[in-house]
C-alpha positions as CSV (number, residue, x, y, z in Angstrom):
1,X,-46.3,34.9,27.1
2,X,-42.9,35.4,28.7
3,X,-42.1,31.8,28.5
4,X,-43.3,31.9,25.1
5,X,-40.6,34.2,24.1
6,X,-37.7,32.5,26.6
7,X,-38.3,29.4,24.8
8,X,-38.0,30.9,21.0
9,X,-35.1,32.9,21.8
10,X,-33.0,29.8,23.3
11,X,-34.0,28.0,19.9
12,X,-32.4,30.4,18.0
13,X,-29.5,28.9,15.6
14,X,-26.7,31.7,16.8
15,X,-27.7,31.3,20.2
16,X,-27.0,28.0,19.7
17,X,-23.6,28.1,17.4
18,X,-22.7,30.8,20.3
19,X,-23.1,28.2,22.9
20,X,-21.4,25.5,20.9
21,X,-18.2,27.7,21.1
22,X,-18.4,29.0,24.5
23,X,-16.7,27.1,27.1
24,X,-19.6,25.9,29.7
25,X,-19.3,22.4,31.3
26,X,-21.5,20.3,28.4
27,X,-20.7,21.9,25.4
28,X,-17.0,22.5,25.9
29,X,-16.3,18.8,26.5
30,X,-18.3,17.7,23.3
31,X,-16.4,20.2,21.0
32,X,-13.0,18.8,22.7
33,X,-14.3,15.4,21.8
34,X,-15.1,16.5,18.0
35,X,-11.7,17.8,18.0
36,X,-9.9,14.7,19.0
37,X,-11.9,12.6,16.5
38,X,-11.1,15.3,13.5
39,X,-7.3,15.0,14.5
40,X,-7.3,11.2,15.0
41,X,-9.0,11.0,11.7
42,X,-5.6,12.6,10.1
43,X,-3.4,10.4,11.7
44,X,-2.4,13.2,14.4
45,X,-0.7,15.2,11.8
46,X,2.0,17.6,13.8
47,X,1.3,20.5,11.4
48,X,-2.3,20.8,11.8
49,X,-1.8,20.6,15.8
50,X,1.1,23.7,15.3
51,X,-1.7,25.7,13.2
52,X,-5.0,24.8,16.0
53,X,-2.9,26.1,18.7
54,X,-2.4,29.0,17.0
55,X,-6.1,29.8,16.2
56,X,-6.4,31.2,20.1
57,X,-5.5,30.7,23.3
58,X,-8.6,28.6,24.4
59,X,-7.7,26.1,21.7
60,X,-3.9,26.2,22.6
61,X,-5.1,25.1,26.6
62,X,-6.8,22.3,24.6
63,X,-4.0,21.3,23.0
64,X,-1.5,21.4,25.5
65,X,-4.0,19.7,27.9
66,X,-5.4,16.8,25.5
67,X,-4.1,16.7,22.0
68,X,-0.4,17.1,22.2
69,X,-0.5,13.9,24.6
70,X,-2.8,12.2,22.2
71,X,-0.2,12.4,19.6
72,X,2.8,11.6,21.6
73,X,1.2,8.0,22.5
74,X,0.2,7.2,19.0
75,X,3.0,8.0,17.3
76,X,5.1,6.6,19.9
77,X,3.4,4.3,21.7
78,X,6.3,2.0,23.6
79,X,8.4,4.8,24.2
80,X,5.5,6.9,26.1
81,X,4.1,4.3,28.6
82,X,8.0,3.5,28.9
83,X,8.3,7.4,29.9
84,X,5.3,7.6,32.3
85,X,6.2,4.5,34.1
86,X,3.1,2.9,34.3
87,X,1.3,6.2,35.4
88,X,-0.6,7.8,32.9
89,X,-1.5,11.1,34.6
90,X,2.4,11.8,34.8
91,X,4.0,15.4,33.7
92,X,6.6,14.4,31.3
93,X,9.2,17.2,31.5
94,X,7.7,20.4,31.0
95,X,4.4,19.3,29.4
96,X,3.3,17.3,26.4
97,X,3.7,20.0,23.8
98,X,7.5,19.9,24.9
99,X,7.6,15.9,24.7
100,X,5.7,16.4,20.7
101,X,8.0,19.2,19.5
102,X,11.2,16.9,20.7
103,X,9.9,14.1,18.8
104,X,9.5,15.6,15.7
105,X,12.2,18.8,15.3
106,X,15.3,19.2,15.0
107,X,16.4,21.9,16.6
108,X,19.2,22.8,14.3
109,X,22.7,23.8,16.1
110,X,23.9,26.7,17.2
111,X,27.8,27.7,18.3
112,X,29.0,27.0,21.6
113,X,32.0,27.7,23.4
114,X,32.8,23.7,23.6
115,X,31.7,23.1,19.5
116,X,32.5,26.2,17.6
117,X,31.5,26.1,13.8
118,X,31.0,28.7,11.0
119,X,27.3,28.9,10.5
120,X,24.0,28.6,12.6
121,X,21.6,25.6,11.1
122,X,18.2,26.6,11.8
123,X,15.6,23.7,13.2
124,X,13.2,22.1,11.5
125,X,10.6,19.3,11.3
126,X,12.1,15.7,10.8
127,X,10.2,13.3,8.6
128,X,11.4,10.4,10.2
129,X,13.5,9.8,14.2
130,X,14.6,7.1,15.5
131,X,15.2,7.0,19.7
132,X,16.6,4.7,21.5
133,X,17.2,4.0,25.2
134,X,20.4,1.4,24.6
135,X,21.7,4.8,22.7
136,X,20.8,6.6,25.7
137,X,22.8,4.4,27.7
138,X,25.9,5.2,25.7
139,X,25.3,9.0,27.0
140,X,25.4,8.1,30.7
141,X,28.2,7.8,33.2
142,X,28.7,4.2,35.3
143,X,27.2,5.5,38.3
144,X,24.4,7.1,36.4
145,X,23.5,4.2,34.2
146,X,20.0,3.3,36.2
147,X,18.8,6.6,34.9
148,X,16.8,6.0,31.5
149,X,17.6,8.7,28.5
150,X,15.8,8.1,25.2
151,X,18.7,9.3,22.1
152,X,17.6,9.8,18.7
153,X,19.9,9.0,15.9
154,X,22.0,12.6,14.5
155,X,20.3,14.6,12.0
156,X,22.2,15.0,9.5
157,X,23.5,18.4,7.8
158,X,26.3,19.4,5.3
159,X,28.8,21.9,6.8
160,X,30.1,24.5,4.5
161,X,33.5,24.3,4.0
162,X,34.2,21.2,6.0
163,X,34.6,17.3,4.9
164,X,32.6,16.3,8.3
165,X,28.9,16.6,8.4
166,X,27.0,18.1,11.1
167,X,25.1,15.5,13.6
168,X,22.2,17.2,15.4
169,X,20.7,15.3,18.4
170,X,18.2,15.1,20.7
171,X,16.5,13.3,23.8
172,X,14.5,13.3,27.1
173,X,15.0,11.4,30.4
174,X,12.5,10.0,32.4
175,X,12.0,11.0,35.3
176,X,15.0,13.9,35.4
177,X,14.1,15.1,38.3
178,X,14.6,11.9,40.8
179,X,17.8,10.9,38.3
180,X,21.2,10.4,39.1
181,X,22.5,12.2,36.5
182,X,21.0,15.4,38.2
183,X,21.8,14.5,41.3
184,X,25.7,14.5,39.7
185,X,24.9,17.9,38.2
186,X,23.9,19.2,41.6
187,X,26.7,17.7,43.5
188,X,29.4,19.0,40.9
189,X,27.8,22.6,41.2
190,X,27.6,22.7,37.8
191,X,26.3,26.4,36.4
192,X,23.8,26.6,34.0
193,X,24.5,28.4,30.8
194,X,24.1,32.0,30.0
195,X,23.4,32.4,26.6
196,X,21.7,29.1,26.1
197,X,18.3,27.8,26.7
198,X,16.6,24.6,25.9
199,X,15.1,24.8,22.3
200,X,11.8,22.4,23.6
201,X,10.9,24.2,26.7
202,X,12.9,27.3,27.1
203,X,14.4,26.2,30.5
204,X,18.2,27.0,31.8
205,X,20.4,24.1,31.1
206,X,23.7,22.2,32.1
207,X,26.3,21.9,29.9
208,X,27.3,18.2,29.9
209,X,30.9,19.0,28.8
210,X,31.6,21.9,30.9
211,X,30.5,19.7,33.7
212,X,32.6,17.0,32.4
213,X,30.0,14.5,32.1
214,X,30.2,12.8,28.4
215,X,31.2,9.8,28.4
216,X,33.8,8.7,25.4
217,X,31.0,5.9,24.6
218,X,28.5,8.9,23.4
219,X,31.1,9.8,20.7
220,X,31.3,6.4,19.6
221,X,27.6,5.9,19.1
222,X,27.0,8.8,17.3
223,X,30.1,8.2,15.5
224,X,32.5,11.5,16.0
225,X,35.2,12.3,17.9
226,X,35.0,13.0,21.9
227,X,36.4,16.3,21.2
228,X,33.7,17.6,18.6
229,X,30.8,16.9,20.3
230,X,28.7,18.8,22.8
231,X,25.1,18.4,24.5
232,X,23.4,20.1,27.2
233,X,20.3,18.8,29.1
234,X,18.0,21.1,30.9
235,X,16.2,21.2,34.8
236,X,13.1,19.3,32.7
237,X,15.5,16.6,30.8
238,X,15.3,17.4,27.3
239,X,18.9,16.8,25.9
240,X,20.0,18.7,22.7
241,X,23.6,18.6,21.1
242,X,25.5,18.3,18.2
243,X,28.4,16.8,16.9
244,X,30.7,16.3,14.0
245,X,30.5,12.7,12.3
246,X,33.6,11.1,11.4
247,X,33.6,10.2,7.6
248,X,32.8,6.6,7.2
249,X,36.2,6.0,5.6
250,X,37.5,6.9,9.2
251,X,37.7,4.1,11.8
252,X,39.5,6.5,14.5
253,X,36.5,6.4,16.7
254,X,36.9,2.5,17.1
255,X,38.8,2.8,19.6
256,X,38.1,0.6,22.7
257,X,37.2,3.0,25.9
258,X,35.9,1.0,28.6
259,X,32.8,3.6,29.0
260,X,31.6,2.0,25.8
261,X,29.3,-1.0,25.3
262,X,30.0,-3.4,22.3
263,X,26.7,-4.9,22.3
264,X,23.4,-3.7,21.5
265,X,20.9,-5.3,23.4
266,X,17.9,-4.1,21.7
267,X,19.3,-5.2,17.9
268,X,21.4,-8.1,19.2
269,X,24.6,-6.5,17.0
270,X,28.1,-4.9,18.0
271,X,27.2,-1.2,18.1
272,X,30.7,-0.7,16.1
273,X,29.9,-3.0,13.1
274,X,30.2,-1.6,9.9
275,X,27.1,-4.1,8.8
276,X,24.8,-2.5,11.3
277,X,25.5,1.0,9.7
278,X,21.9,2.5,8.3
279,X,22.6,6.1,6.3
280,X,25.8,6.0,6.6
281,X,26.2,5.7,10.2
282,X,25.8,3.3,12.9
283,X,22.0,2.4,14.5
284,X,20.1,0.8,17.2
285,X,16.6,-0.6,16.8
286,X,14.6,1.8,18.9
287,X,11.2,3.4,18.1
288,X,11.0,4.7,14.9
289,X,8.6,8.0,14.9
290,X,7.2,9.6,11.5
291,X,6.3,13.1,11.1
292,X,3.9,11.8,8.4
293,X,1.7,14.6,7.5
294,X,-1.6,13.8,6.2
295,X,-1.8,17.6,4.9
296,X,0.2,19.6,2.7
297,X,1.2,22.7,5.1
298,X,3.7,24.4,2.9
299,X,6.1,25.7,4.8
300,X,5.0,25.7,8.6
301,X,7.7,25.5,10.8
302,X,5.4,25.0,14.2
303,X,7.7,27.3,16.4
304,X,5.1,30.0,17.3
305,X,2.8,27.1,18.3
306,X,5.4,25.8,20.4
């Protein structure tokens, strides 16, 4: 009689919908799995990923553990194994979600004591980004250029007031902490900053123009000035900065610097030919990553997810 009633109370359908949502070994790994085929099924769409990790903490560990990686390697799948280094249980930087938000937001600009403006741009999501590691090589000092940086292309924004738009960039390193650029860091002292963290992970960061370490060839890529540019990179290597971009009618930062490299070995152009200009400003032929969203989500943003 008592096993009678064990075995009609574990065929109950709540017990059962209760045990589909708890975390034991079985049922836990077959509800990740559902999960991963309903986000592959939409193409991986950023938004929905910002709105599960926000359901509860349980599914935020899942997506922090399995889904944001999912989606960095399908929506950029050279520049991932490229990050890894042929080991695919490697950290990247402070975690996947970090890696996901960097590919897809802009993290808008705030002023600095190095690149002072009138108004605060607030981030947001970028339909399409373009990274490139020949870009990232423009951002690197001589001794420093083994390291490998990934740059994406400047956002850009209108300035009030001003005749110069507003570039907004970002990037990550592999491997940061065995680089050389950190090891410069390090052996320059360099302080971190005090009122700035790093908008993808929240860690301290460098200043790379307070620690004198921007190269004239990073102005020239992104096409601005050396003066009105500044980017900092933090103890994880994410890279954020911003920059004013020359108008187009301007040719002043054509100069020849012998930090710079004329030749783009990725596109097989001269970085500093007008012809190779895409937008209205000069690009190289990385990995071209798409937000696109297989739902209409309105007006997420996706910070409190991230």
């Amino acid at each position: 009689m008592n096993e009678n009633r064990r075995r009609v109370r574990r065929s109950r359908p709540s017990e059962e919908s209760d045990s589909m949502i708890r975390t034991s070994d079985s049922s836990g790994l077959q509800n990740e799995r559902i999960l991963m085929l309903v986000c592959k099924s939409i193409n991986w769409d950023p938004h929905l990923l910002c709105l599960i990790s926000c359901v509860s903490r349980k599914l935020s560990a899942v997506a922090k553990r399995v889904l944001w990686k999912k989606l960095c390697a399908s929506r950029a799948p050279r520049m991932v194994p490229t990050l890894v280094n042929g080991e695919p249980n490697l950290r990247v930087g402070d975690g996947w979600h970090a890696l996901a938000k960097l590919l897809f937001f802009c993290c808008g600009c705030v002023p600095s004591r190095h690149f002072k403006i009138d108004q605060t741009l607030l981030g947001h999501f970028s339909k399409t980004s373009r990274f490139s590691k020949t870009s990232g090589q423009s951002f690197l000092m001589k001794r420093c250029q083994s390291d490998l940086l990934y740059i994406s292309d400047p956002c850009e924004h209108t300035v009030e007031g001003s005749f110069e738009d507003l570039g907004v960039f970002r990037g990550v390193f592999r491997g940061f902490m065995k680089s050389k650029t950190r090891d410069l860091l390090i052996g320059r002292k360099a302080e971190f900053e005090e009122l700035i963290r790093c908008p993808y992970c929240g860690a301290r960061v460098w200043s790379m123009t307070t620690a004198k370490l921007v190269p004239k060839s990073a102005a020239k890529r992104l096409g601005s000035h050396h003066e009105k540019l500044e980017y900092f990179v933090c103890v994880n290597g994410h890279v954020h900065g911003s920059c004013l971009l020359v108008p187009l009618s301007s040719d002043e930062y054509l100069d020849d610097d012998d930090d710079a490299s004329d030749y783009d070995e990725e596109s097989g152009v001269h970085n500093m030919v007008r012809a190779s200009l895409q937008n209205g400003r000069s690009s190289s032929s990385g990995e071209e990553i798409c937000e696109g969203s297989a739902l209409s989500t309105g007006g997420v943003s996706g910070q409190r997810s991230w």
